[in-house]
C-alpha positions as CSV (number, residue, x, y, z in Angstrom):
1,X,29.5,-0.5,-6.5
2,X,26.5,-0.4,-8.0
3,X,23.6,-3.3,-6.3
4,X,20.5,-3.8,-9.4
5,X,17.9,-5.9,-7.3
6,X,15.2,-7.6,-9.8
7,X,12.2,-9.2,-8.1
8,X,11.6,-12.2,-10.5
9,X,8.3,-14.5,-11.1
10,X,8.2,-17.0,-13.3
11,X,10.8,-14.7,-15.6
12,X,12.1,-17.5,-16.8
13,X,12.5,-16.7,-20.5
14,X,13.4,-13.5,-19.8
15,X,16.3,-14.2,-17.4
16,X,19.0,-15.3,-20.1
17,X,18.4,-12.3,-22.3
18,X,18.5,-9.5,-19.7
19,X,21.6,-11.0,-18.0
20,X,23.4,-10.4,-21.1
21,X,21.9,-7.0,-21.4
22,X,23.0,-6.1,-18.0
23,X,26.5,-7.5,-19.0
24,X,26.8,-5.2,-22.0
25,X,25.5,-2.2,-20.9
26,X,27.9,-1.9,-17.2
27,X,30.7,-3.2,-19.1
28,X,33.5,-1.7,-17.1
29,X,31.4,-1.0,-13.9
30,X,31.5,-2.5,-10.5
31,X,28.1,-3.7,-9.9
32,X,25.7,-7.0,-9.0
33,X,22.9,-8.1,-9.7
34,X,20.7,-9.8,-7.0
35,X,17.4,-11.5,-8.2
36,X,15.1,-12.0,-5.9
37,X,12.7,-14.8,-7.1
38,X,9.4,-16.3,-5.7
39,X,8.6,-18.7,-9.0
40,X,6.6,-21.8,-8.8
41,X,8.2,-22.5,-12.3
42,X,11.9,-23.6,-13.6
43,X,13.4,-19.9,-13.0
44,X,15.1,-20.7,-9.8
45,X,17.2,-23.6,-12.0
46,X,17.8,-20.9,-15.0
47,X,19.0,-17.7,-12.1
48,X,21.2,-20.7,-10.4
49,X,23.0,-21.4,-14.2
50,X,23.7,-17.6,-14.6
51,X,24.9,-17.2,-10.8
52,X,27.4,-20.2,-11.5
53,X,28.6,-18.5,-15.1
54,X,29.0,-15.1,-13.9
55,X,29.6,-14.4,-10.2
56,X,28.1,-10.8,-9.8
57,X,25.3,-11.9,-10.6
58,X,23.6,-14.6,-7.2
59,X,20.1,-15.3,-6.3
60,X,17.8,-15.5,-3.5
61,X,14.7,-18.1,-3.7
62,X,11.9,-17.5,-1.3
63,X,9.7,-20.3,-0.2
64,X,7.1,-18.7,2.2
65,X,7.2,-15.6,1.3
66,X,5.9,-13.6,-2.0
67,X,5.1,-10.0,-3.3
68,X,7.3,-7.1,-5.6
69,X,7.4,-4.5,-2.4
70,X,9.0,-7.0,-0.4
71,X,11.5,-8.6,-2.7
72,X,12.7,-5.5,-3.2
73,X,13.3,-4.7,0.6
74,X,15.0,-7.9,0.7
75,X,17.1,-7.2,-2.0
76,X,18.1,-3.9,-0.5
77,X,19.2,-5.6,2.6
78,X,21.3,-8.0,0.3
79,X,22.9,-5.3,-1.6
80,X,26.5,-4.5,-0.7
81,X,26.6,-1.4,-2.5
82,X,26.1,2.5,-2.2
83,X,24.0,2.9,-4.8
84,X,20.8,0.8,-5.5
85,X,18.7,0.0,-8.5
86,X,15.2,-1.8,-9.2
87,X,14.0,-3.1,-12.3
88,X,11.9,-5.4,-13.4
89,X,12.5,-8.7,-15.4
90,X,10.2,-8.5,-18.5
91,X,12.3,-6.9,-20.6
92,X,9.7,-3.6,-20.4
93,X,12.8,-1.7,-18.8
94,X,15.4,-1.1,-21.2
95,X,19.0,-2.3,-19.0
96,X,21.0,0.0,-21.4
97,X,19.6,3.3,-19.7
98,X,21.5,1.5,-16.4
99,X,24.4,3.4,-17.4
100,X,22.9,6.9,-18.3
101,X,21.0,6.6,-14.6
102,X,24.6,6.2,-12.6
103,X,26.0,9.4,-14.4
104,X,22.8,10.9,-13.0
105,X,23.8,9.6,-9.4
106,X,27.3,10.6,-10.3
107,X,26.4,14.4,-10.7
108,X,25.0,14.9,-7.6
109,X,21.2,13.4,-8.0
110,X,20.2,11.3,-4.7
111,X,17.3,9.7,-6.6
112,X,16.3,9.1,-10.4
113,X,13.9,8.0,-11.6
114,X,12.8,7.1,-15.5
115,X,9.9,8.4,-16.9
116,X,7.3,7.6,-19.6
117,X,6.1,11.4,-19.6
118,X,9.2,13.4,-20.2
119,X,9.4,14.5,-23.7
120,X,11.3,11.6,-25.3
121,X,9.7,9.1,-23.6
122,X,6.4,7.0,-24.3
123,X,4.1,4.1,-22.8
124,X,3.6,1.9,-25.5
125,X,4.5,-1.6,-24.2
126,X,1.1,-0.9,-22.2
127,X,-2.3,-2.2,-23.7
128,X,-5.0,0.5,-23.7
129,X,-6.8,-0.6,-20.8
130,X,-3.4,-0.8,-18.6
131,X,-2.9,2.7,-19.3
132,X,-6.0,3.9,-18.1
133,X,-5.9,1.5,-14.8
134,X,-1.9,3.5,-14.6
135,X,-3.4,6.5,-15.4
136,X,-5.9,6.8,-12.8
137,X,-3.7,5.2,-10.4
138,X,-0.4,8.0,-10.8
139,X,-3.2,10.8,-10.4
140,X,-4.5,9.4,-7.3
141,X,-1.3,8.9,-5.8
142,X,-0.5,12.7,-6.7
143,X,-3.8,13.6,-5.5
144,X,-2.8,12.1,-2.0
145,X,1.0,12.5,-1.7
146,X,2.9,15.8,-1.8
147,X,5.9,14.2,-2.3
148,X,4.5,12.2,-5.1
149,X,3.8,15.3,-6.8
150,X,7.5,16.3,-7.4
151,X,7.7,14.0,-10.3
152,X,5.9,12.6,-13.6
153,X,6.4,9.0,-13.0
154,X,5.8,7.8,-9.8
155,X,4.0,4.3,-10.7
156,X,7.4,3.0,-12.6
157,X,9.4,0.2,-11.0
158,X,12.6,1.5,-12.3
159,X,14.7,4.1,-10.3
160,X,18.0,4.1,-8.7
161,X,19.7,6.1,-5.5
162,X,22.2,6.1,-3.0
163,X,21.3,4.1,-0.1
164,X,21.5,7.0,2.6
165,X,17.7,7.8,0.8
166,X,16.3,4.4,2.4
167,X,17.8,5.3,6.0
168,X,15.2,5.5,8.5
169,X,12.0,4.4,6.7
170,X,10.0,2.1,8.8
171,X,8.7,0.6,5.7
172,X,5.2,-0.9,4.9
173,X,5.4,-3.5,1.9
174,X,1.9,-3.8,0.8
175,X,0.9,-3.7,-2.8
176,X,3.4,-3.5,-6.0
177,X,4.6,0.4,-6.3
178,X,7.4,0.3,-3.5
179,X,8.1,3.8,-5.3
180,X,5.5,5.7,-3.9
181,X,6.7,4.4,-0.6
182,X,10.2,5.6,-1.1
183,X,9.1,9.4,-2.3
184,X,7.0,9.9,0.7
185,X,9.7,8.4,3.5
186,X,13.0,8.9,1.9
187,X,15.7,10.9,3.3
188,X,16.4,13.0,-0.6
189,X,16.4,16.6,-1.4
190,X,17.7,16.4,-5.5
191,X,15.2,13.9,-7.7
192,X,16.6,13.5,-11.6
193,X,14.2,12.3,-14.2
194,X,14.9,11.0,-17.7
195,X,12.6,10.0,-20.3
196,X,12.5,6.6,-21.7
197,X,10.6,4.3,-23.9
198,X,8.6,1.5,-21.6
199,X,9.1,-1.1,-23.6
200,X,6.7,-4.7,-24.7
201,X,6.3,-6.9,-21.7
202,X,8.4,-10.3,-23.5
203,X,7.3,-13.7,-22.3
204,X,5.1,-14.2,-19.4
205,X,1.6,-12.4,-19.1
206,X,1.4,-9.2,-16.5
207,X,1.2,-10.0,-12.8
208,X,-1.4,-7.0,-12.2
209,X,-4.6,-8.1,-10.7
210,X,-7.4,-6.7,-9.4
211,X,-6.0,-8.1,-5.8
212,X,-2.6,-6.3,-6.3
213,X,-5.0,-2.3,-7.6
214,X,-6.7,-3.5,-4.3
215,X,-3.4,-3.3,-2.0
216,X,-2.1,-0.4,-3.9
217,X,-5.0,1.5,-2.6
218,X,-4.7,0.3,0.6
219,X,-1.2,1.5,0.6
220,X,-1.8,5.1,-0.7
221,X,-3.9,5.1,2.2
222,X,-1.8,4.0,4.4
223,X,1.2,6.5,3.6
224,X,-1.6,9.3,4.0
225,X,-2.6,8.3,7.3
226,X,1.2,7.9,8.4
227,X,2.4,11.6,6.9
228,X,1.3,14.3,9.0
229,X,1.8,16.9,6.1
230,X,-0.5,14.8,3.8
231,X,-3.2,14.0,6.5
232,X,-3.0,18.1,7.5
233,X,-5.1,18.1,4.4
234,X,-7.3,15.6,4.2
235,X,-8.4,16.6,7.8
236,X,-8.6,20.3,6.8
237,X,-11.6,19.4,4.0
238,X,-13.2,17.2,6.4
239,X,-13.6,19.7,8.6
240,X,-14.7,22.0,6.1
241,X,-17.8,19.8,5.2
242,X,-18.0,19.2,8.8
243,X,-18.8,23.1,8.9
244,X,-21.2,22.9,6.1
245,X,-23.3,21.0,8.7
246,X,-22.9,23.0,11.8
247,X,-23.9,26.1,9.2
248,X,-27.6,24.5,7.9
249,X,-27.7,23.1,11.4
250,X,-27.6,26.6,13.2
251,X,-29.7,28.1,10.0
252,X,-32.8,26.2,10.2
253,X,-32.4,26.7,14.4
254,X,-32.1,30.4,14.1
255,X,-34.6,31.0,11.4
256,X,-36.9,28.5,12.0
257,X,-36.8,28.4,15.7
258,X,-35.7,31.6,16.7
259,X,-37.4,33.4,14.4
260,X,-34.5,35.6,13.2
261,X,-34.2,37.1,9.9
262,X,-32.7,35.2,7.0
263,X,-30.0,37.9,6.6
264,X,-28.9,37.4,10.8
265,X,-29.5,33.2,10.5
266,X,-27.1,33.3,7.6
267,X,-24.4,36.4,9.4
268,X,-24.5,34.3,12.6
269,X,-24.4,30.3,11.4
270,X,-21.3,30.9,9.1
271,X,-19.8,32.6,12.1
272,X,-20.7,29.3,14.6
273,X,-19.6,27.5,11.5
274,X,-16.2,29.5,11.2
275,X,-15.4,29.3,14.8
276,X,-16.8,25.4,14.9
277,X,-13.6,25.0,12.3
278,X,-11.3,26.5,14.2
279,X,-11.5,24.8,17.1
280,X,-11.6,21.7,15.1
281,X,-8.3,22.4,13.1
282,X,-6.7,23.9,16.4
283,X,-7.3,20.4,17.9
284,X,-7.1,18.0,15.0
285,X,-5.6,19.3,11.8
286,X,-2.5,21.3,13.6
287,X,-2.1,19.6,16.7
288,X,0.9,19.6,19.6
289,X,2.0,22.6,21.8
290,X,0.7,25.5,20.4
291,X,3.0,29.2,20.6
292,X,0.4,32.2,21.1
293,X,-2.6,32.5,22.4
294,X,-5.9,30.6,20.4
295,X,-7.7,34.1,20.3
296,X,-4.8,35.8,17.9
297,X,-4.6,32.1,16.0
298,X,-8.8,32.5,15.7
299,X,-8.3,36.3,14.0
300,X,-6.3,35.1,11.9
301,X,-8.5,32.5,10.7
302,X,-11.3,34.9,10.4
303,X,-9.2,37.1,8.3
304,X,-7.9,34.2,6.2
305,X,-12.0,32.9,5.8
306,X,-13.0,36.2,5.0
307,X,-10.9,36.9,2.2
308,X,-11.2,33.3,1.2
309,X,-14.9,34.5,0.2
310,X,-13.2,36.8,-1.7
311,X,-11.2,34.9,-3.8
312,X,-14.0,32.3,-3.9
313,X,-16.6,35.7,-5.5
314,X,-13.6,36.6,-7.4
315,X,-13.5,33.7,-9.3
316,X,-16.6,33.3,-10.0
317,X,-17.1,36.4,-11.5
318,X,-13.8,35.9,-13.9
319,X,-15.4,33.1,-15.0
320,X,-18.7,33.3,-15.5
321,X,-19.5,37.1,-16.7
322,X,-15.6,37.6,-18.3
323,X,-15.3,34.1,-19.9
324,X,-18.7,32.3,-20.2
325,X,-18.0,29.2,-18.2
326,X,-21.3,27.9,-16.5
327,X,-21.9,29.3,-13.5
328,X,-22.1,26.1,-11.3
329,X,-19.1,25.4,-12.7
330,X,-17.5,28.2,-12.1
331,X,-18.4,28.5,-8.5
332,X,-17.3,25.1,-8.2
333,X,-13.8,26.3,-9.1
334,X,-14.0,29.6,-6.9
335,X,-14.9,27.3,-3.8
336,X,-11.5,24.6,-4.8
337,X,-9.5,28.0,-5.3
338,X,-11.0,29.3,-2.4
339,X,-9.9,26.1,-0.5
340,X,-6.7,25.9,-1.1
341,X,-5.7,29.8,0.0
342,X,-7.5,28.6,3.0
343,X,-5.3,26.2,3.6
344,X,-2.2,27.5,2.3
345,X,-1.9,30.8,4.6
346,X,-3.5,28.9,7.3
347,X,-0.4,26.4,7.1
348,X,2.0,29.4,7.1
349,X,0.3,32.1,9.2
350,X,-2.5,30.9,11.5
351,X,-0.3,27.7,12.5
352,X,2.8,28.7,11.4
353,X,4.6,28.3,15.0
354,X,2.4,25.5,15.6
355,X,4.4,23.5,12.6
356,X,7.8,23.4,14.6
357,X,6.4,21.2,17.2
358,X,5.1,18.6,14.5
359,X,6.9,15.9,13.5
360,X,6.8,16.0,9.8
């Protein structure tokens, strides 16, 4: 059986129409549909006229509790069957792809998800401004999230997968995109994406406030803080600026103070500063029981730097004296390049045994 949860407010136009879409398009299937309403309006009396005509389809009414993330949740504790899907009720997901989803499931995918960015697919049922405010928010998301990453559409409220996905996630229902939530937590190794056509929202006016963009941060933040492999990061760059300090720091010190030569302040602050980040990431960044001793780890971080300048000079040069970019610019890129081979063979040399005792 196939469980469709839609979290419903105020839908109450909408409701008639996409129950007979729904209808149509899994003619033949086993399936229900749960709604999951907290309206202050007459939808609770039109969802309890469709439960009564057609008996997959029932109804839960919440009184003192309200928000998208956690009617969904509810609805997925509801569900009696093996595979789940969440829609919305304005009409702005197209029921008939219902069908073209399951096959999906069918062939082996554990998770799929529509998309507005495939080739074949589009956004125009949003307004301009709502497609930058989506915009913005799907690239910070990817920014943040590694898992997010894996796919084009991560904002969309429209997915389905088996239930085994869901097992284990302690979840954290703030905000609107319960998505998000489920690509960072769930238990899924095969994603499918087709594109589709998000459609004009029909009837009642968008639920997005600035409130709801408010708790969506607060959420992305949340998942980061609560995923060590997205967190690794984060606490890798700060650590890096932290070392930016501790090198103008020991600078001035040794050339003001000390009186050494520019050339030694610089040669021996970037090597306080390299060691300073070390023991910082050693402690912080890649913490637990560590296999090896921290003065192999610290070569190898010393290696990794160095050539990091490398790639940092490297860059540079490619693109300022081989393809005109500005040089501030271009040295801007070399030190993001630079940044992420830091990372990356730190992750998979320096700390490499370090990972196993992580919980990831």
């Amino acid at each position: 059986m196939i469980s469709i949860i839609i979290p419903t407010y105020n839908e109450k136009a909408n409701i008639p129409i996409l129950s007979r879409r729904i209808r149509g398009a899994l003619n033949g299937e086993a399936y229900e549909v749960i709604f999951v309403d907290d309206s202050t309006d007459d939808t609770p009396a039109v969802l309890a006229e469709i439960s009564g005509r057609y008996p997959e389809f029932r109804y839960i009414h919440r009184e003192r509790e309200t928000g998208l993330a956690t009617a969904v949740i509810r609805g997925f504790e509801e569900a009696k069957g093996e595979i789940l899907a969440v829609m919305d009720a304005d009409l702005q997901h197209p029921p008939e792809l219902l069908t073209e989803m399951l096959a999906s499931i069918q062939r082996g995918a554990e998770l799929v998800l529509p998309s507005r960015f495939l080739s074949g697919g589009g956004d125009k049922g949003l307004r301009f401004h709502r497609k930058v405010v989506a915009k913005g928010a799907r690239l910070i998301a990817q920014l943040a999230l590694k898992r997010v990453r894996r796919v084009t559409d991560p904002m969309s409220g429209f997915f389905m997968l088996r239930r085994h996905v869901l097992h284990g996630i302690e979840w954290n229902p703030i905000g609107w995109k319960i998505l998000i939530e489920i690509l960072v937590k769930g238990q899924y190794s095969s994603v499918a994406e087709i594109p589709y056509e998000f459609q004009q929202r029909q009837g009642e006016q968008s639920k997005m406030s600035l409130r709801e963009q408010i708790n969506y941060l607060r959420h992305v933040y949340r998942l980061v803080r609560n995923s060590p492999e997205d967190r690794r990061l984060f606490m890798f760059l700060l650590v890096g600026l932290s070392g930016v300090a501790v090198n103008l720091f020991s600078f001035g010190i040794l050339y003001s103070i000390t009186r050494f030569s520019a050339l030694w302040s610089g040669f021996l602050s970037s090597l306080f500063a390299m060691t300073s980040n070390f023991l910082l990431n050693d402690t912080f960044t890649w913490p637990g029981d560590k296999l090896g001793s921290a003065i192999v780890r610290y070569i190898k971080y010393v290696l990794i730097s160095t050539v990091g300048i490398g790639v940092n000079l490297v860059t540079l040069y490619l693109l300022h004296s081989r393809f005109g970019v500005n040089a501030l610019a271009s040295n801007a890129i070399g030190i993001a390049v630079a940044t992420g081979w830091n990372f990356g063979m730190n992750s998979i040399w320096t700390w490499r045994e370090a990972l196993r005792h992580v919980r990831i």
